[in-house]
Every structure is written in C-alpha cells, then in structure tokens.
C-alpha positions in Angstrom: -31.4 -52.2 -9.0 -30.4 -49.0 -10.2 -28.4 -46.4 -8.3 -30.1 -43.0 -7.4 -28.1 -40.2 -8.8 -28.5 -38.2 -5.9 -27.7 -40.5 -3.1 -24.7 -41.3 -4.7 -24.2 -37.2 -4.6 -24.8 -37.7 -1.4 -22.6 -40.7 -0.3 -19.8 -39.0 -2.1 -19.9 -35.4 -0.2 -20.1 -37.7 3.3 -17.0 -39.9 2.0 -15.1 -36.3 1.2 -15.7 -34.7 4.2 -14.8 -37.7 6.4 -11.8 -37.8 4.7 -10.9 -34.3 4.9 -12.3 -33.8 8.6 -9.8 -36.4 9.3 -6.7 -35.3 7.1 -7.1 -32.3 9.3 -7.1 -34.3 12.4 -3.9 -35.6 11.6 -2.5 -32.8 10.7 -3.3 -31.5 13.5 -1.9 -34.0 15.5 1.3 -34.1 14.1 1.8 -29.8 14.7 0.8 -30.5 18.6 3.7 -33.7 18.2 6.2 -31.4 16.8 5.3 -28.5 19.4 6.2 -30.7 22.1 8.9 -32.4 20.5 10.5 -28.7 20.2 9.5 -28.0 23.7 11.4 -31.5 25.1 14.4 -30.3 23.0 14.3 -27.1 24.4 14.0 -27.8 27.9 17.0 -30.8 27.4 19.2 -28.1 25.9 18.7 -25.5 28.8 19.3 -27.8 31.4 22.6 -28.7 29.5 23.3 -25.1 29.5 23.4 -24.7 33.2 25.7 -27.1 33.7 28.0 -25.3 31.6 30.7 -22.8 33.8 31.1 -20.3 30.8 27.2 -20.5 30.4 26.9 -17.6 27.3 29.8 -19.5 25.7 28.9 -22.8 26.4 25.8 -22.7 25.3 26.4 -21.2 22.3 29.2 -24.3 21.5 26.7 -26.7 22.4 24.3 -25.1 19.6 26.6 -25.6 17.1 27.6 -28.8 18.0 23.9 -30.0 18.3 23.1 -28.5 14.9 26.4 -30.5 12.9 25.1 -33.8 14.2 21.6 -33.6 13.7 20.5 -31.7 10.8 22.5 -33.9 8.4 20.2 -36.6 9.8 17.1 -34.6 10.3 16.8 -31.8 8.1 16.9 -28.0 8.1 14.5 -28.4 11.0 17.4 -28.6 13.2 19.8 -25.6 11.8 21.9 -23.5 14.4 19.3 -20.6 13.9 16.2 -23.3 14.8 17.7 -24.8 18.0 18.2 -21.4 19.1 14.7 -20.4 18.5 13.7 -23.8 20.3 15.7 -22.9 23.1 14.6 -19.4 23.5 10.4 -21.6 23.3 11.6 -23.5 26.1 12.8 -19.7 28.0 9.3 -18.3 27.0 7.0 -21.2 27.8 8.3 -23.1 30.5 5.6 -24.9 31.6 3.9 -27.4 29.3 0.2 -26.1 31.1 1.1 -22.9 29.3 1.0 -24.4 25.9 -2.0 -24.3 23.6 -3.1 -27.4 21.4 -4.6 -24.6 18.9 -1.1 -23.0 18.2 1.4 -24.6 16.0 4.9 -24.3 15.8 4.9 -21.0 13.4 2.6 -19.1 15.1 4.7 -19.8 18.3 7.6 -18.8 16.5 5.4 -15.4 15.8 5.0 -15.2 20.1 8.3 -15.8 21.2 9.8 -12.8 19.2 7.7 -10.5 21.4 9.6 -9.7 24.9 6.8 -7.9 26.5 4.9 -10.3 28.5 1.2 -8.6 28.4 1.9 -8.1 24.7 2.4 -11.6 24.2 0.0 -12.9 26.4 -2.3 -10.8 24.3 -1.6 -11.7 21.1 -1.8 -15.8 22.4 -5.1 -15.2 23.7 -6.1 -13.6 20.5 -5.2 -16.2 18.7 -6.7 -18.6 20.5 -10.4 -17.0 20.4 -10.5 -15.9 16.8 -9.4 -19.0 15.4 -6.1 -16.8 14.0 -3.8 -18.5 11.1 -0.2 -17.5 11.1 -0.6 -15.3 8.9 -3.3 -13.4 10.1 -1.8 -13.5 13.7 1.8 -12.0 11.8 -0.3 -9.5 10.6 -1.8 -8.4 13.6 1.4 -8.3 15.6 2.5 -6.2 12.5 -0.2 -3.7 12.2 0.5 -3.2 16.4 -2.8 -4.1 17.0 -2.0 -4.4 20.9 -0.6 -0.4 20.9 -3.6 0.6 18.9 -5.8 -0.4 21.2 -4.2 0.8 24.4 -5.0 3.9 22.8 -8.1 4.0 23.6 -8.0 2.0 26.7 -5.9 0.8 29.5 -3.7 -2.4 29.2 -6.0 -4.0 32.2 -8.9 -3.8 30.4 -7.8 -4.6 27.0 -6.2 -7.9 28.7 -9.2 -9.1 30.5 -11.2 -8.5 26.9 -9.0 -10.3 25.4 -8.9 -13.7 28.2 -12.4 -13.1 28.0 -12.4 -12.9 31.6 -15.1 -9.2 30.9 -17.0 -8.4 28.1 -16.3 -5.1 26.7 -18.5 -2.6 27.8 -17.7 0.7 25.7 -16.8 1.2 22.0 -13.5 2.2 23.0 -12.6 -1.2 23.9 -13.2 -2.4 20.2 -12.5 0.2 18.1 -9.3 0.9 16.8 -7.6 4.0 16.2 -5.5 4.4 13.9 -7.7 1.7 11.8 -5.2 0.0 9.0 -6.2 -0.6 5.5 -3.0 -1.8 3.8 -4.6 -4.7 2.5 -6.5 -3.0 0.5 -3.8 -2.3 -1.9 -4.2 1.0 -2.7 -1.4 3.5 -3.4 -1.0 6.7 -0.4 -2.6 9.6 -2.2 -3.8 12.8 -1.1 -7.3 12.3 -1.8 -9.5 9.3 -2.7 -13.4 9.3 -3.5 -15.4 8.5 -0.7 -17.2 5.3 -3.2 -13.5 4.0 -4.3 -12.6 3.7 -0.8 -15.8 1.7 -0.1 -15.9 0.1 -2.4 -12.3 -1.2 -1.9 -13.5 -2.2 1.6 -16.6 -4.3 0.4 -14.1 -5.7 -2.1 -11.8 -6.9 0.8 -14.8 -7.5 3.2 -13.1 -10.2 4.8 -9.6 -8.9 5.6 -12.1 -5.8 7.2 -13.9 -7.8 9.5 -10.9 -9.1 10.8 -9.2 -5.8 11.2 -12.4 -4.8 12.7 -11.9 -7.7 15.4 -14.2 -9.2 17.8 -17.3 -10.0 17.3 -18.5 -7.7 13.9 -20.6 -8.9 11.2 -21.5 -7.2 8.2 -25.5 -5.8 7.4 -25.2 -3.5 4.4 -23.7 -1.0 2.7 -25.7 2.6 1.1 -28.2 1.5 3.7 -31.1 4.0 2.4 -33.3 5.4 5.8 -36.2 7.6 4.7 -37.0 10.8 6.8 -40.0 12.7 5.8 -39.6 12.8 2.2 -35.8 13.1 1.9 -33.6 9.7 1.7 -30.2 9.4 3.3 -27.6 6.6 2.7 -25.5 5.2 5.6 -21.8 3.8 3.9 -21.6 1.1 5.8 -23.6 -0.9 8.4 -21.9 -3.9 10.9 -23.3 -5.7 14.2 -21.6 -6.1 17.1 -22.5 -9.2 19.1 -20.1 -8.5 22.2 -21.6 -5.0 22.5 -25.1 -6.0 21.5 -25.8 -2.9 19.1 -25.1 -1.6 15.5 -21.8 -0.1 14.4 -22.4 2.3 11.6 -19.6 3.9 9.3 -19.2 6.8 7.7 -16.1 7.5 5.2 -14.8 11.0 4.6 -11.8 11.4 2.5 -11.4 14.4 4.0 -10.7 16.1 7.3 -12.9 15.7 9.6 -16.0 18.8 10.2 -18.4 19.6 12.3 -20.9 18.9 9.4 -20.0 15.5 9.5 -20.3 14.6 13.1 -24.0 16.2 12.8 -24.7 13.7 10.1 -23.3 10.8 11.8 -25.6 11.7 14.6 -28.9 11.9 13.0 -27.9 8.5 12.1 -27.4 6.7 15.2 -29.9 8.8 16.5 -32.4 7.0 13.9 -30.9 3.7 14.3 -31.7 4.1 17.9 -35.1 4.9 17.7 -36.0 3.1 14.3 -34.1 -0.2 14.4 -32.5 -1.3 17.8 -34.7 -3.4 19.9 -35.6 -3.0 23.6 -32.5 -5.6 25.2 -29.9 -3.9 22.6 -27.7 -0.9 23.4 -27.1 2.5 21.6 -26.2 2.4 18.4 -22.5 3.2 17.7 -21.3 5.8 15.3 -17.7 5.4 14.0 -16.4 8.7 11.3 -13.6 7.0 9.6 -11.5 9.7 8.5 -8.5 10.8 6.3 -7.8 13.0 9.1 -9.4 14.2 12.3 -9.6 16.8 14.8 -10.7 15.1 18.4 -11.8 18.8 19.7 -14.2 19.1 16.6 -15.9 15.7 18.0 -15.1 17.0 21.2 -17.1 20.0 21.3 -19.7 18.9 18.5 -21.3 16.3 20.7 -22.9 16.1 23.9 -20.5 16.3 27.2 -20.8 12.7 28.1 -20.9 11.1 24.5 -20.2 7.5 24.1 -21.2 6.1 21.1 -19.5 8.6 18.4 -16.1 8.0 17.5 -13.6 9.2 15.2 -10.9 7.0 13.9 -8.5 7.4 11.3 -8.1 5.3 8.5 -3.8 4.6 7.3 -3.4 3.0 4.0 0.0 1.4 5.8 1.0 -0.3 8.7 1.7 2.1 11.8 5.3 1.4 13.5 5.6 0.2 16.7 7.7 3.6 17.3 5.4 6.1 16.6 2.0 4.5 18.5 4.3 4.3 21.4 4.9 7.8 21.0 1.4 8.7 20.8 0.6 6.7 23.6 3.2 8.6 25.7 1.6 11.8 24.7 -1.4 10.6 25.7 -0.2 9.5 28.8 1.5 13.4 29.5 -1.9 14.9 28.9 -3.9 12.9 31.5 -1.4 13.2 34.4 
C-alpha cells in the first residue's frame, strides 16, 4: 500500500507542532520553577537578615558569603549582584498570590527596578494582557509609556484600563502623546516627507501596533474616499476593538495648521456617515505631528470635541525627566 503524499504532509505538521507545543510547555515550566525557586531564596535570605543586629551590614556580609559558596557550584546565577536582586524580588513581591505564571524571571527583573508602586503595578498588568516579551515590556518601561499616558488621563483611570477592571471610554485613554517612533531607525532631521515617514511605519507595522497599544488593528493605508468627483487619500487607517470605532491618521511633517485639522475632519466626518455601523462609535481622528499647537486644535474644532486629537510624533525615546515635567505643568494649569 502506498503512502499518500499529503497525509504524510499532514502527519508531519501534527508531529512538529506537538513537539513544539510541548517544548514550550516545558520551557515554560522550568521559568515558573526558577521564579519560585528565586522567590524561596529570597524570602530564606530576608528572614536571615532580620535576625542580624547590624541588619545593613549584616546583610550585606551574608550576600557575599552566600554568593562564594554557591556560585562555584551553581553558576553565575548566583553572583553577589543576583542574590541581591533576588532579595530585593522577595522585598517587592512578598506574597506568592502576587506572582504571575505568565512572567519569567527577566521580565521580573524589568518590575522590580521600578519603585513606584502604580507604575509597577501597571507595567505587570500590561504585561500580562498583551502577551509582552521582555523585550517589548523593557521597551515600554523605556519609552515611559506609564507618564505618556497620564498625560492625557489621570493615574485612576489609566490603572483600572490597564486591570481591565473598565473599558476605556474616550480616545484619551489610548492615545499617546508624545507617540515614539525610534524603532523606526531613522536619523532626527528637521523635515522628513510625509510618504518616507509612512512608509517607514508600514515598513515597521508591527513594532506600531504595539506602540499603538491595546486593542488596534491595522485596515489600510492611502485609503481613497470619493466625494463628488474629487478623490481624497486618508494615510493611514486602524480599528479599535476596546473603543468600537475607526482610528484614522493623518501625518504632517510639519507644524501643525488649522488647514489640517479641517481636513482631518471632513474625514471622520465621512467615516462617520459612510463607513461606521449603527452599534459603533465616532470615528476617531488622530494628526500625528512634527510639532503641534493644542490652541490651533483647540479653537479649530467644536467646544466639546472628542474624537480629534493631536499627538506628536519623537523619533527617540522621551526621558522620564522631562514627561514628568510636562505632567507637572499640566498639573499647574488645571489647579
């Protein structure tokens, strides 16, 4: 009996995936192990530490004594720098119902850097809901994703979106400003083309969607809309499932005019009346900007506008200094 090519096809895609589904498992497995493990060393070494009468000296003795015994046996794992960080995850999580099967050991490393409790109850949640990597998560803590958004919205809210204990129920919630494009390599020059800078975006559609942050997906870019007789072309187009309504974007290289916000308008005002259906809500408008002048959107737009927004684009990564700045300005202006 001869075999059928394409079962065999078949049998062999099963066979990989079972074996990679469970290579995962058990790597999996063996992160939660050593987060634990880390955790039980941790918590012995702290209760050694009280114990101690000199407790700052003490403990720091007992650190270096731990570390010459066991990493000759165990491996760099267990250096003077590593048992302190292991302490300091004991210090930050005390509780083991605090811990989250989804986080390995480097993205707790990541959390327990951060002294600010909301931020770093924040960032864990996160993690948690977007499926984060490391990497991405280090990213995000760099970029000061947390200070971006209490920017445009108070730590309260931005906590309970982020526990998913409320959906988000303006734009403001979502997006960001200052919105941070360093990934997309490109050098800090005084102007760029409106296309190049697209283009660089569709190019790193991925890394965007995730700097956009919950819930976007992407529709289309140059989306053509016909209005009697004359064509216009929207840059880019994105859904929102948490908000239930369209996100469209707009790139200008330059500073922001009035012009602009007009066009922007005519677009979510078509959107609105040509493309959202009855159960979804106003379609958003989002001018990403070299540079922006809130009054101009201020004074361009109805009194009680919601759903156009200015952000502006950084080819870098903010510093934690200077959004804490701005949100202190803010703050001044509203008392």
């Amino acid at each position: 009996m001869k075999n059928n090519p394409s079962n065999i096809n078949t049998i062999i895609k099963d066979i990989k995936r079972l074996i990679t589904n469970a290579q995962q498992k058990v790597i999996h497995t063996v992160e939660n192990q050593r987060v634990l493990l880390y955790w039980s060393i941790g918590k012995r070494i702290f209760e050694e530490e009280q114990e101690g009468k000199e407790r700052a000296e003490y403990g720091k003795q007992l650190i270096k004594t731990l570390a010459k015994e066991i990493e000759p046996l165990y491996g760099s794992g267990y250096s003077v720098r590593q048992l302190e960080l292991i302490r300091q995850f004991y210090r930050t999580f005390p509780n083991t119902n605090a811990l989250r099967s989804q986080l390995n050991w480097t993205q707790y490393k990541l959390l327990i850097r951060i002294s600010n409790e909301d931020k770093r109850a924040f960032y864990l949640a996160e993690s948690i809901k977007n499926y984060w990597s490391a990497r991405e998560l280090e990213r995000q803590i760099n970029s000061s994703l947390f200070e971006r958004l209490l920017l445009s919205s108070n730590k309260e809210d931005v906590l309970a979106v982020a526990r998913e204990e409320r959906m988000p129920n303006s734009p403001s919630e979502i997006i960001k400003d200052p919105i941070c494009l360093e990934f997309l390599g490109l050098e800090q020059k005084s102007h760029y083309y409106e296309k190049d800078l697209e283009e660089a975006i569709i190019s790193n559609l991925q890394s965007f969607l995730l700097e956009l942050g919950n819930g976007f997906s992407f529709v289309s870019r140059q989306q053509r809309i016909h209005i009697e007789g004359d064509d216009f072309f929207i840059d880019l187009v994105f859904y929102n499932r948490l908000l239930q309504s369209f996100v469209l974007f707009e790139i200008k290289t330059h500073k922001l005019t009035h012009q602009d916000v007009g066009q922007l308008q005519m677009y979510v005002n078509f959107y609105d009346r040509e493309e959202k259906l009855a159960h979804e809500n106003p379609t958003i408008g989002v001018l990403l900007c070299a540079d922006k002048n809130d009054a101009v959107v201020k004074y361009t737009l109805p009194k009680k506008n919601k759903t156009i927004l200015a952000s502006k684009y950084q080819l870098y990564l903010p510093t934690e200094e200077e959004l804490i700045e701005k949100l202190k300005t803010i703050t001044e202006r509203t008392k």
